[in-house]
N, C-alpha and C positions, 0 to 999 in steps of 0.2 A: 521978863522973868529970866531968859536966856541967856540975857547980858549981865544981869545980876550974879546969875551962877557962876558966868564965866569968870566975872570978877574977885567972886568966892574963893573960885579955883586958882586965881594966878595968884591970888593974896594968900594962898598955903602955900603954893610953889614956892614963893620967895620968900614967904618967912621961914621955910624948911631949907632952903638953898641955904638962905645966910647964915639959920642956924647953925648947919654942919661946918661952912665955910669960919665962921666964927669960932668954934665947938674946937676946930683941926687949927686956926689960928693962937688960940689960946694955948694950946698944950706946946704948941714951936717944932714938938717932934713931926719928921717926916713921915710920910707913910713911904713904903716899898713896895714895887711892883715891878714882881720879876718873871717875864714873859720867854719862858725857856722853851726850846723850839727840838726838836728829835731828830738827828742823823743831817745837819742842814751845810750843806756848803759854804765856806765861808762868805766867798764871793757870788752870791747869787740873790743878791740885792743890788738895785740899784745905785746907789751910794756908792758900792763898792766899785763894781763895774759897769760902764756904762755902755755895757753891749749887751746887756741882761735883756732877754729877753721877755723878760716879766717887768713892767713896770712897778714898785712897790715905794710910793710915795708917805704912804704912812708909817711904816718901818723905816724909810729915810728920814721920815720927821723927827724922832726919836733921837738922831744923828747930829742932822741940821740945827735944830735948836739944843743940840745938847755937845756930844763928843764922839768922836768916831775914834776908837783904841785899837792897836796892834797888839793882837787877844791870842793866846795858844792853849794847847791841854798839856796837862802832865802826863795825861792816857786815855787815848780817844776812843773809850767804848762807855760804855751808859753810864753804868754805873760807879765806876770809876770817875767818870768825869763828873756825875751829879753829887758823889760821897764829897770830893775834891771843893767841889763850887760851896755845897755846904755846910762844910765843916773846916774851913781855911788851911787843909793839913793834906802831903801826898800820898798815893796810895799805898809806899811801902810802912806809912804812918796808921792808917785805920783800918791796913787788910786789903780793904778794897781791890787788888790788882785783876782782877777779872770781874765778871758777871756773879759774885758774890756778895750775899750781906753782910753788910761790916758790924763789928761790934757795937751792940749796945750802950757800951761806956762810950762812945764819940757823943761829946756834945756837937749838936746842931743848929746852925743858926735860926731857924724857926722854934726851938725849945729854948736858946737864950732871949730871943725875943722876946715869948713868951712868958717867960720867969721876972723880965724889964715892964709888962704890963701893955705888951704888943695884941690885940685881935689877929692871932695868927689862920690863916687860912690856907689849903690846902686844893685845890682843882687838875684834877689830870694822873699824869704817869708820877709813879712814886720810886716804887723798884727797889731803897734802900736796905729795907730794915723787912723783920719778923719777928713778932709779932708786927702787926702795923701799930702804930704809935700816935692815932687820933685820939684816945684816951685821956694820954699824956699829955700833950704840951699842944694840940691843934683846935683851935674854938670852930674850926668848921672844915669838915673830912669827907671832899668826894674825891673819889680812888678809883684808876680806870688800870686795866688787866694792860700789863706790860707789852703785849700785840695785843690789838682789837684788829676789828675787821670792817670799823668805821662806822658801818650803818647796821642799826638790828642788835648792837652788843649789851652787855649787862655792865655795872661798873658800882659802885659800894657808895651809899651815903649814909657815913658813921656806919650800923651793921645792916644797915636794909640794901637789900638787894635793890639795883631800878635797871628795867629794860629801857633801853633807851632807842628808839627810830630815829631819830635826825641822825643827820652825819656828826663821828663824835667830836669837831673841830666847835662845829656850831654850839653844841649841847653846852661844851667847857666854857666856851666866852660866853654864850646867856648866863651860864652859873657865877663866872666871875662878873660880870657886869650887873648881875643881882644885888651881888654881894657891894660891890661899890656903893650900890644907891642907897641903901639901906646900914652902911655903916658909920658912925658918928664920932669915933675915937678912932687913934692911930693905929695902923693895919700894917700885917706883912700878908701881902697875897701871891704864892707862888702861881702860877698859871702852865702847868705842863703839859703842854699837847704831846701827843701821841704822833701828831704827822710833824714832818714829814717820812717815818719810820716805814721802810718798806711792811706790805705789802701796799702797792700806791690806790686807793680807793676814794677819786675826787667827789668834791658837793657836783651833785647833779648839774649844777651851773657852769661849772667849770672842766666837765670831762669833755675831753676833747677839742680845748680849745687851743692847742697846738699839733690838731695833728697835721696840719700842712706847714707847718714851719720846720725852716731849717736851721740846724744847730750846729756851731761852729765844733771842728774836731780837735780837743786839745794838743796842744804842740807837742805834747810828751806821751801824744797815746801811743806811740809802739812799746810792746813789752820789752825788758831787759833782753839779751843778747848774750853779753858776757858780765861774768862779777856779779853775779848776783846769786841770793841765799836758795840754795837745792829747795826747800818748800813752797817760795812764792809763790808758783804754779803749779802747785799739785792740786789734787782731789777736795781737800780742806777747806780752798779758797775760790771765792766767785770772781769770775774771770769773765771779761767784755771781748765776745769774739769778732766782731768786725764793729765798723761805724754804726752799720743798719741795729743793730742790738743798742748801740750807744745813745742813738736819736730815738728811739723805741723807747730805754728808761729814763732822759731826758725828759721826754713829754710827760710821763706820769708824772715825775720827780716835781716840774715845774706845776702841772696842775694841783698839789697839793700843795704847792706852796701861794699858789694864788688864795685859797680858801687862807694862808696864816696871815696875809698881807689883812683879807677881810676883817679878819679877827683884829686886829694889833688897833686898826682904824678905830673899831665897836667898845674897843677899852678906853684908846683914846678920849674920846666924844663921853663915856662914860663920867670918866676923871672932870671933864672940861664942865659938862652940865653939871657937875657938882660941886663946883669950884674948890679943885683938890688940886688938879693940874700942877700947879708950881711951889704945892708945899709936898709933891709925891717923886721919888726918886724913879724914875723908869729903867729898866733894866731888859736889853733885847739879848740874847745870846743864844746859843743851842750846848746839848752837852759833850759833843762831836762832831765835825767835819767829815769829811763822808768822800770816795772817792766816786766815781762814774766813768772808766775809760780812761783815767790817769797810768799808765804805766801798765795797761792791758788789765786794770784792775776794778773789781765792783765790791765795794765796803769800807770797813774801817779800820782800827786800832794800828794799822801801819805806821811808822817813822817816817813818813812821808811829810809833806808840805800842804796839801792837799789833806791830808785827817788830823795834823798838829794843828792847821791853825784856824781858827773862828771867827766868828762876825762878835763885835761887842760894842753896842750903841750905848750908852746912857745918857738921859735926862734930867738936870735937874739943877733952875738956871742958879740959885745960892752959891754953886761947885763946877758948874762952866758954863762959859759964854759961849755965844751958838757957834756951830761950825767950827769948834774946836776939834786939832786933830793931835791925837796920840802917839806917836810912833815912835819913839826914842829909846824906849826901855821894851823889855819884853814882859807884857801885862802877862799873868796866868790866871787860871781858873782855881788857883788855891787863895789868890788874892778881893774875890771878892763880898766873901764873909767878912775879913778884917775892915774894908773898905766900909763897907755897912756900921759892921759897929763903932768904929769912928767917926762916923757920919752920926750917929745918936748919941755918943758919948759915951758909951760901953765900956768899959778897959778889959781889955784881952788876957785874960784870966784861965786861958782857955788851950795855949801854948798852940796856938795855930803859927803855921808856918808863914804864910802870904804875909804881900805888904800892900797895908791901903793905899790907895790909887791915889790918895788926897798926897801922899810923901812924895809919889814923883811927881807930881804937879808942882808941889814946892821945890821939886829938885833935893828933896832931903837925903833922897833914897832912888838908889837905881840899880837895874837887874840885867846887863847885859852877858847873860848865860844861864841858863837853866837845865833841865834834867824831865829826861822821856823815861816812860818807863811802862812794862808790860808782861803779863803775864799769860798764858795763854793759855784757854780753858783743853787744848789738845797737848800735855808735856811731851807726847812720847814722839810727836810727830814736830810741832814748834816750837824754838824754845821762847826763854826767856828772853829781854832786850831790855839794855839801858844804852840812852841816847846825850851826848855832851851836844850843845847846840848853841852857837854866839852868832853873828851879826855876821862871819865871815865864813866859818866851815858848821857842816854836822857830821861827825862821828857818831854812828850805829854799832854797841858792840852785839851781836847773839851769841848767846850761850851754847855752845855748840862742843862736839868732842873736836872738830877739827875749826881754828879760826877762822872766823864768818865774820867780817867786818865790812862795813860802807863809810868811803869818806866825800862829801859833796862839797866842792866850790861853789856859798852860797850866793858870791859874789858874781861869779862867771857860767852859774850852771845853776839860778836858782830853779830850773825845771827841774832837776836832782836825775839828768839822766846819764852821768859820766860816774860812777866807782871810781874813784883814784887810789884807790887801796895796792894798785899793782903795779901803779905810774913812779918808780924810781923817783923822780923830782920830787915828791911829795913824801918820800921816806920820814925827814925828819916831822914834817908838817903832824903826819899820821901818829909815831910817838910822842909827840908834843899832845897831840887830841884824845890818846891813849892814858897819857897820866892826870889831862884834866878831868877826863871820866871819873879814874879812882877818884880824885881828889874834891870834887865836888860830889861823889856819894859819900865820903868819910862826913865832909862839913853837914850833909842830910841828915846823917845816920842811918842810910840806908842797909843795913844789915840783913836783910831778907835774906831767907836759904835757895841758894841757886845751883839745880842740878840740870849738869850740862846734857845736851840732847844729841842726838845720831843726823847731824847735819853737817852743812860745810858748804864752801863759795861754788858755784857753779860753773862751769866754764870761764877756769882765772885766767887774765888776761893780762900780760907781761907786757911794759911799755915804757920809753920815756917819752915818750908826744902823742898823747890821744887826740886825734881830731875831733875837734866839740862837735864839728857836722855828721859822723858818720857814728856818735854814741859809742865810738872807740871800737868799731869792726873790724877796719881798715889797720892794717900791720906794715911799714915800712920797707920789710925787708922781703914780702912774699906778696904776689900780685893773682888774681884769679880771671883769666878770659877762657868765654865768654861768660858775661854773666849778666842777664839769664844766660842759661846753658838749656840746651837737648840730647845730645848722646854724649859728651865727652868734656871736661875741662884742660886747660892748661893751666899749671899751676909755674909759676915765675918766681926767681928769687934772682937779687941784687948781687948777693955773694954765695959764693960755694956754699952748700947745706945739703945735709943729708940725713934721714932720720926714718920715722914714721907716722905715717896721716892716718889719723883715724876718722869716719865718718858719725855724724851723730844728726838725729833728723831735732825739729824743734821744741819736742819733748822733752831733748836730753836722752834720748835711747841709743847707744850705740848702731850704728850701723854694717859697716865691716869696718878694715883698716887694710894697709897695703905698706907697702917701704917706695921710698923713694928717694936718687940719687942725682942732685942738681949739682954735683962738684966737674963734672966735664962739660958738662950744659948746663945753662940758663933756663931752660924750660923742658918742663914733662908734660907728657900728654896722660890723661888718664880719663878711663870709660866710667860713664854714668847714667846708660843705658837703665839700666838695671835700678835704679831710682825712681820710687813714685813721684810722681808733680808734689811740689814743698820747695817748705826753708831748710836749708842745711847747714852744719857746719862743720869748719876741714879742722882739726886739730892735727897739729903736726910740732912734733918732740926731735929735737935736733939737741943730745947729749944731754945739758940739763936744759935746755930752753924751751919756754912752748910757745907754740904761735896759734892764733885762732882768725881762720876767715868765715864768713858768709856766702851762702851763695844761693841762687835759687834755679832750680830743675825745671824746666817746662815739660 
């Protein structure tokens, strides 16, 4: 009787397998699945990097059997980046430029899906819009509160409240993986976790499973020096004060990424049992890059290299063959609406800005330059930034009352810790990057209203040969021993110079100032006694010139 049943049982299984597999064969359209991940570094998958400390082979399978793209943001904070991903348009297009909801009138590519006869689906962080919009255009609406607190949180399905006790990583992928087994027509299933979004709170299985490892210290973790924007490091912003902090939010960062690695596989295996797998477009990405210790920094929406650019896996063998690599153009997050709907046949009706991915593949179409952009929910303290960015420099302009700019050789400094904004050689380079700015925001239309803020470059630094080794401390013509120093320095100059040194600790607080006269002598002695232990630095003004050393007080 046993074996009979069993038999029962596998004789539904596979007339229900085929059906669906049949069912999603016949219609020819793809389904979508799109597994978007929260604050995630680009490179902190396997695939990526192969000193990753997490192994994540299912996330790399995504890759391997599909395409691994060179991915950026147009503005790497949530909501921005999620309005961007879906709705193919940049944020001085739908508003979007901070943690604000965009208009209403933005069509969405889960509402044209839906309108094309998509089972549009819905799991996880939303954040876009308000009213929420399961009404409208979503056939199945669980909604999780923009921070959760992982385990014990509440979170929306359709209007019922549900407490939910597992960790909410696991909750989302059983939902979505429900949702697979059970559907039988073509689907868009967003899947948007919440981790790995600080506050970091792992599955029980996985907390603490690096606290003895060690973690490599990024090559670009010292903070700026000289040339850099007065607010970077103030009050505003989170800031990695030694390694032991860095390796402390390391661990948490990676243990919640091991619970997504979980997840990605449980979708995986989903798709496969169901024999969807290769008529389903897979989609890994996050809606941000995330800093940890990069340039003395903890968060996002920076112009950096490190928050601009993303992990972007997709699957989906009709559109590439395995271990395909992307790199040639600069993919964006405004591009992969358009990519979608050209992938169904949709015609873009919709005046999204992106270009589907399927055009640089043919080589139809290619993007070597794009446009950063940011608004900052603090005006009176940060400004505004739009960013010009190719293959060889990035130009940083901020909105500032006094010019605040960063130029980075992305060829010879893509760690981005040399400012050449002050480096003579690069005069013309900088006007050059300066009119591509205007000029690729004209062809945007980026018209947005921008009012300049109470900031400016921070300890500017005058140059024509920065040494890439010293992040441009070190000054040609003035020398500093000892250094360390204890009671006193000598400060050296090459040629006659005479002016005044001002002291400034690493804050940027003035400290005193003093005059000094190297035109009979080559070296002065000066007491510094009277210094707490720190980093300092000597600014010294000789008629119009300034110079900037380093030095540190034992």
């Amino acid at each position: 009787m046993k074996k009979y049943l069993l038999k029962i049982y596998l004789l539904i299984f596979c007339l229900t397998f085929f059906q669906k597999a049949d069912a999603q064969t016949a219609n020819a359209r793809p389904n979508i699945v799109i597994i978007l991940v929260d604050d995630m570094k680009w490179n902190s998958i396997s695939l990526l990097n192969s000193n990753n400390i997490l192994p994540t082979p299912n996330i790399n399978r995504i890759g391997t059997e599909g395409a691994t793209i060179k991915y950026y943001s147009t503005n790497a904070l949530c909501i921005p980046g999620r309005a961007s991903l879906l709705s193919g348009k940049y944020g001085h297009t739908t508003d979007a430029m901070n943690n604000n909801y965009i208009s209403n009138s933005v069509k969405l590519l889960p509402e044209i899906l839906h309108d094309n006869g998509y089972y549009t689906a819905q799991c996880g962080k939303w954040m876009l819009s308000y009213p929420l919009p399961h009404k409208q255009y979503f056939d199945y609406w669980l909604y999780t509160h923009d921070i959760v607190s992982y385990y014990n949180d509440s979170c929306y399905y359709f209007d019922s409240v549900l407490v939910n006790t597992e960790h909410m990583t696991d909750f989302l992928t059983d939902s979505a993986v429900q949702l697979i087994n059970r559907i039988d027509t073509p689907f868009f299933l967003l899947l948007s976790h919440n981790a790995p979004h600080k506050w970091w709170i792992p599955q029980t299985q996985y907390d603490g499973m690096f606290d003895t490892s060690d973690f490599d210290v990024p090559l670009n973790f010292s903070k700026y020096t000289v040339n850099y924007p007065s607010f970077l490091y103030d009050g505003n912003n989170s800031l990695v004060k030694n390694v032991n902090q860095e390796e402390l939010l390391l661990r948490s960062y990676y243990e919640m990424m091991a619970g997504i690695e979980e997840s990605v596989g449980e979708v995986e295996n989903a798709l496969e049992q169901n024999g969807l797998m290769d008529n389903t477009m897979i989609i890994y990405t996050t809606d941000n890059s995330y800093l940890i210790g990069e340039h003395g920094l903890d968060g996002k929406r920076w112009p950096y290299e490190e928050c601009m650019r993303m992990p972007l896996l997709i699957r989906y063998p009709p559109m590439f063959q395995p271990n395909t690599v992307l790199n040639n153009n600069f993919v964006l997050n405004i591009d992969i609406a358009p990519t979608i709907l050209s992938l169904i046949g949709i015609d873009d009706t919709f005046q999204m800005e992106g270009i589907p991915i399927q055009d640089y593949v043919s080589g139809q179409r290619e993007r070597n330059e794009f446009l950063y952009e940011q608004k900052s929910k603090y005006p009176d303290t940060i400004p505004q930034l739009r960013t010009f960015r190719d293959n060889y420099f990035q130009y940083n302009k901020y909105f500032c009352l006094d010019t605040t700019e960063e130029l980075f050789d992305m060829i010879n400094d893509p760690l981005q810790k040399i400012n050449l904004v002050n480096d003579s050689s690069h005069k013309s380079i900088l006007i050059h990057y300066r009119n591509n700015l205007d000029s690729l925001r004209q062809v945007l239309n980026d018209t947005a209203t921008i009012v300049n803020c109470n900031c400016y470059l921070k300890f500017p630094f005058f140059t024509q040969n920065i040494d890439s080794n010293s992040g441009g401390n070190i000054d040609s013509v003035f020398l500093i021993y000892p250094n360390p120093s204890f009671n006193y320095i000598v400060l050296l100059s090459k040629i006659p110079k005479k002016g005044k040194a001002e002291f400034y600790n690493e804050m940027g607080q003035k400290i005193k100032e003093i005059n000094f006269d190297l035109t009979s002598f080559s070296q002065e002695k000066i007491e510094v006694a009277d210094l707490l232990r720190g980093i300092y630095f000597l600014k010294l003004t000789c008629s119009e010139e300034t110079y900037f050393l380093k030095f540190v007080k034992m």
